[in-house]
N, C-alpha and C positions, 0 to 999 in steps of 0.2 A: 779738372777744376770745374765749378758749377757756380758761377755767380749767377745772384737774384736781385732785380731793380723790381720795386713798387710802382707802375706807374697810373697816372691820368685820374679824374675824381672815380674812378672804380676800383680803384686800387688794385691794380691785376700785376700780377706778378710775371716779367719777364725773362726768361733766362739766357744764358750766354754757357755753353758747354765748351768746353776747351780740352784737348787733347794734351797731357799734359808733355810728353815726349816731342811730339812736334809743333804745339802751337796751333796746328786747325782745330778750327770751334763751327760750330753752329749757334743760330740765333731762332730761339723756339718764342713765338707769342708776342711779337714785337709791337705791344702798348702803349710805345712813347708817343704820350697826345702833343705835348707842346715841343719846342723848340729846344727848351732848355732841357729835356729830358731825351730828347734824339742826340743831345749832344753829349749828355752822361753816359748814353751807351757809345756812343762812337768814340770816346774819350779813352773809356777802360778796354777798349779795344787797341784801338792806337799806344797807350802805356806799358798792354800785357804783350807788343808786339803780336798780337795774332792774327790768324790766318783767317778770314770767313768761308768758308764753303759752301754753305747752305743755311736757306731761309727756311725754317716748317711751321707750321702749325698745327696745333692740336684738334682746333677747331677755329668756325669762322664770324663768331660773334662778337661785334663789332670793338671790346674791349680787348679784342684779342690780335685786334689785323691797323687799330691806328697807324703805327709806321710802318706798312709793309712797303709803301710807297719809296719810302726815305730809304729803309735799308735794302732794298734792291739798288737804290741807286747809288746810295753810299759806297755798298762794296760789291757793286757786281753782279750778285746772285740771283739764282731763282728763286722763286716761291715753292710752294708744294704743298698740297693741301688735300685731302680725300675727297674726289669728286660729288660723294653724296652729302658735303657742304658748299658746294657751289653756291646753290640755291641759298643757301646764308647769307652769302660773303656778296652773292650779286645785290642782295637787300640792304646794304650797311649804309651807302648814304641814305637813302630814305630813314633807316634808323635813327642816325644824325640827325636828320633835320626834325624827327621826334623829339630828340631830345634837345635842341635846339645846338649843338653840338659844331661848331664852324670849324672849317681849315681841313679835314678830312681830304684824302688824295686819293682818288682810286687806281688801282692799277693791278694789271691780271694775274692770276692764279698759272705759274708756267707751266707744273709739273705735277703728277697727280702723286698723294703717297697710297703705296697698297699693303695693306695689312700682310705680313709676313715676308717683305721684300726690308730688309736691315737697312739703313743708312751707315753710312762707313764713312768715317775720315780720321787721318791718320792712324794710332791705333783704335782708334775706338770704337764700337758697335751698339747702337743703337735698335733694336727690336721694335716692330712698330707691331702693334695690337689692337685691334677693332673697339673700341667700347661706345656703341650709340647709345644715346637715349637724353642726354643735357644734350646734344646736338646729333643730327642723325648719322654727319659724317666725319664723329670726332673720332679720333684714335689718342693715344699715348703712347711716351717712348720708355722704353726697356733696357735699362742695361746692365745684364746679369753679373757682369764682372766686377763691377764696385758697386752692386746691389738697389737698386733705387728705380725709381721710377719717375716720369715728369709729365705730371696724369690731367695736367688743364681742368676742366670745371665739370671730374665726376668725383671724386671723392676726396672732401676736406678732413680738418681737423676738427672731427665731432660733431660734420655734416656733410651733406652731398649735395652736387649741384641742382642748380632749381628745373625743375620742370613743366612750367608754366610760358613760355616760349612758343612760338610757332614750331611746330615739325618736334618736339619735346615727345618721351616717354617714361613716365617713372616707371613703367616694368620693363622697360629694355633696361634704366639706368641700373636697376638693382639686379639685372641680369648679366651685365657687364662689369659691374663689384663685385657681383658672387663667382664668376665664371674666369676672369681675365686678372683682378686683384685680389682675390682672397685666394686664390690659388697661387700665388708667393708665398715667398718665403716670410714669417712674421720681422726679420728682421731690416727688411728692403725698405726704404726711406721713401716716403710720397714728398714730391715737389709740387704742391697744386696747385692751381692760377688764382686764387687770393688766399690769404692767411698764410702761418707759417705750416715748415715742413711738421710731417708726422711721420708715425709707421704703420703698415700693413698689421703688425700685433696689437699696436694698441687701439686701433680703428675696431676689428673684429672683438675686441674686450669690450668697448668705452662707449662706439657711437651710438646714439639712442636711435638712427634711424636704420641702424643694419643688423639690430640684435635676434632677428627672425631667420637673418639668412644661413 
């Protein structure tokens, strides 16, 4: 199972993977800026009976880490984040208070993820894959068995993530599309951190910014 919450005025997409045999899930991107939106994830948690296992992140831009605070402490868990967004994730209040952005909580990064080490919980497998370049130490998750991917902010629905960003590369980003997602399978489902899902086939037909790769 793979629920999606919109959260915070960025509208970023949160997910919630659930195992559907046993109940453990993980919590990818955890966005919920205000109160009432920590509560809508703890909510559909608490009603699906599930398990939390594990906190990840795709990457650590500040649309992406508002509640990591809350749901660490909500259920438990660690964080887990690719060390080469530390440098992101240590910048995020000062982000906030750019954008004039209040209530922000910080709290540490516990566990690093490394590209080619699976996350696992109950049945599930998650394949974690390197793709820098919207952030230097983003990755995405993989999971070949029900086909999809849940790819954070490198490649949308008939766009890719922006690269104007500190620590940013749009030739790493389109070498990370070309290399790590256009090598799936065209039928594999992108889950991306805002807009709705697409596919890997119609991205490589459609996008106007990958039609050279």
């Amino acid at each position: 199972m793979i629920k999606s919450f919109t959260f915070s005025p960025f509208q970023e997409n949160t997910y919630v993977v659930a195992d559907d045999t046993t109940g453990e899930a993980v919590i990818i991107d955890p966005g919920c800026y205000d109160q009432a939106e920590k509560e809508a994830l703890s909510e559909f948690i608490t009603d699906h009976k599930l398990s939390v296992k594990y906190l990840l992140l795709t990457h650590a831009h500040l649309d992406h880490v508002f509640g990591v605070a809350y749901v660490k402490r909500k259920f438990g868990v660690k964080a887990y984040l690719h060390p080469l967004d530390n440098v992101i994730y240590d910048d995020v209040p000062a982000r906030c208070a750019l954008y004039g952005l209040r209530g922000y909580e910080p709290s540490d990064i516990d566990e690093p993820l490394v590209a080619g080490e699976p996350i696992r919980f109950g049945n599930t497998v998650l394949d974690v894959i390197f793709v820098p370049g919207h952030a230097p130490g983003h990755v995405a998750f993989v999971n070949h068995a029900d086909r999809y991917v849940i790819g954070g902010d490198v490649l949308f629905n008939g766009s890719v993530g922006r690269t104007d960003f500190p620590f940013c590369s749009h030739e790493a980003l389109l070498n990370s599309i070309k290399t790590q997602f256009f090598t799936l399978p065209d039928d594999y489902v992108v889950y991306p951190g805002h807009m709705e899902p697409t596919t890997i086939g119609k991205e490589k037909k459609t996008n106007p910014y990958l039609q050279e790769l």
